[in-house]
C-alpha angles and dihedrals in degrees: 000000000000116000116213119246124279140195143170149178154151126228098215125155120266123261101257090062081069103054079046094066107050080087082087097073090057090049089053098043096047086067102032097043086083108049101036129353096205093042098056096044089054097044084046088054093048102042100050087043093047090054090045096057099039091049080051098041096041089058117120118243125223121192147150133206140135087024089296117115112207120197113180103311106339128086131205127175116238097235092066091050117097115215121306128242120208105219117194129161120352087005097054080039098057092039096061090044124025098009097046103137108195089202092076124082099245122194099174128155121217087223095050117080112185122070134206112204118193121193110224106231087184101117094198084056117095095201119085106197143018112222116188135176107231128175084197101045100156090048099051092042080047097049096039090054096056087052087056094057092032 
C-alpha cells in the first residue's frame, strides 16, 4: 500500500545566531557586575536562554501529512493547491521585496532563504498563493506535488 507523502520541518534560527547572541550575557553583566555578582551571572544565563527558547519555540512549522499542508498556524488542503514553484536567489529576493503580494498567506523565515509558492485553485479562497521559507524547498514542492496526485 502506497503512503501518502509526507514532509516536515522547523524554521529555527542557525546555529550561529546562536553564537551571536551570547553577547547578551556581557551586556548584562556590564550593568549588573556592580550591583550584585551573582545576580548578574544568573540574569545573563536567563535571559540568553529566555531569548533562545522562545526564538526556537516561536519558529513556524511547515508540514505536510494526510494531504493537508500546514504552515505556522494555517492549513490548507493540497487539492486545492495549484502547482509549486520552487523560488531560490533574485527570485526569493524579489518575492519577499518588490513582488510581495499581501493577498497571499506568507510564512517566511529571515534566516531562510528559498521560497515555495503554491497558487490556490480554490475559487471560494480569497487568497491566491501560499508562500512559504523552506530550507528544504525541492523537497516540500516535491512533496506537495505528490499530495496533489495521490
Amino acid at each position: 500500500m502506497e503512503t501518502a507523502p509526507t514532509h516536515r520541518e522547523r524554521l529555527v534560527p542557525p546555529w550561529w545566531l546562536l553564537l551571536v547572541l551570547l553577547l547578551i550575557v556581557p551586556a548584562v553583566l556590564l550593568v549588573f557586575l556592580p550591583i550584585d555578582v551573582q545576580a548578574g551571572i544568573a540574569i545573563a544565563v536567563a535571559l540568553y536562554v529566555g531569548v533562545v527558547a522562545l526564538l526556537w519555540l516561536g519558529a513556524p512549522v511547515v508540514e505536510l501529512r494526510d494531504g493537508i499542508l500546514r504552515a505556522g498556524r494555517a492549513r490548507i488542503p493540497v487539492e486545492h493547491l495549484g502547482e509549486p514553484q520552487v523560488l531560490g536567489g533574485d527570485a526569493a529576493t524579489s518575492a519577499l521585496r518588490g513582488g510581495w503580494d499581501p493577498d497571499e498567506h506568507h510564512v517566511v523565515s529571515p534566516w531562510t532563504r528559498a521560497l515555495v509558492r503554491a497558487a490556490v485553485v480554490d475559487p471560494e479562497d480569497p487568497t491566491p498563493a501560499w508562500l512559504i521559507s523552506s530550507r528544504r524547498p525541492e523537497r516540500l514542492a516535491a512533496a506537495i506535488e505528490a499530495a496533489r496526485r495521490h
